[in-house]
N, C-alpha and C positions, 0 to 999 in steps of 0.2 A: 599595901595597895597594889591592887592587881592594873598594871598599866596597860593591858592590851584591851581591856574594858573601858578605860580613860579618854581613850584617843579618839578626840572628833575631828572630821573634815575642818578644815581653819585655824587650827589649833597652832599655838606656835610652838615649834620642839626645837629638839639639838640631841644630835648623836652619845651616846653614854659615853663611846668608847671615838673620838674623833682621831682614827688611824693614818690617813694619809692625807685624806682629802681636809683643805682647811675653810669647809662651806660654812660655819655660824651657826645661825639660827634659822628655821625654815618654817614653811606652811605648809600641813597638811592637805592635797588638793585630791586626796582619792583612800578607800582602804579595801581591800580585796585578802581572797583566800590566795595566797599561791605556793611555790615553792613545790617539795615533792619527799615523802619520808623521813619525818609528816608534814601533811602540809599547815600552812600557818598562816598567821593574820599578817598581811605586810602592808605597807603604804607607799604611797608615793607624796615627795616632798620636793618642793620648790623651794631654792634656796633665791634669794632674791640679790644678795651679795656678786652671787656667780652668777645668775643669770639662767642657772639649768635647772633639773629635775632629775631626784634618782631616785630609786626601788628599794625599800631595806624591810628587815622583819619589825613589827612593832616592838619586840622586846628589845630592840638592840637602840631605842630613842624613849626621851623622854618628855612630858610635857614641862612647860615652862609655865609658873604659874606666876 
C-alpha cells in the first residue's frame, strides 16, 4: 500500500520511526508539497497529548486504522 496516497486530513497517525520525541498518536490537520531535492508530500500533525503541531514527510508516518 502506497501510504502517501492514504493520508487524509483527520486521519489519525503515529510516527513509523518515534526517535526522540514521545508525541503518540496525532491528527492530520494540513497536507502540502514541501521540502527541497525532491520535493515531497509532507503534513502537518497535531498531537493532542502534547498539545503541539509538527511538519514531517508523509512517508515517515502511518495511518492507524
Amino acid at each position: 500500500m502506497d501510504v502517501r496516497r492514504s493520508v487524509k486530513i483527520g486521519d489519525l497517525v503515529k510516527r513509523k520511526k518515534n526517535i526522540a520525541l514521545k508525541c503518540g498518536y496525532g491528527i492530520v490537520t494540513s497536507l502540502y508539497q514541501g521540502g527541497s531535492n525532491p520535493v515531497h508530500q509532507c503534513a502537518t500533525i497535531l498531537y493532542p497529548q502534547i498539545g503541539k503541531e509538527y511538519d514531517i514527510a508523509v512517508n515517515l508516518i502511518e495511518v492507524i486504522k
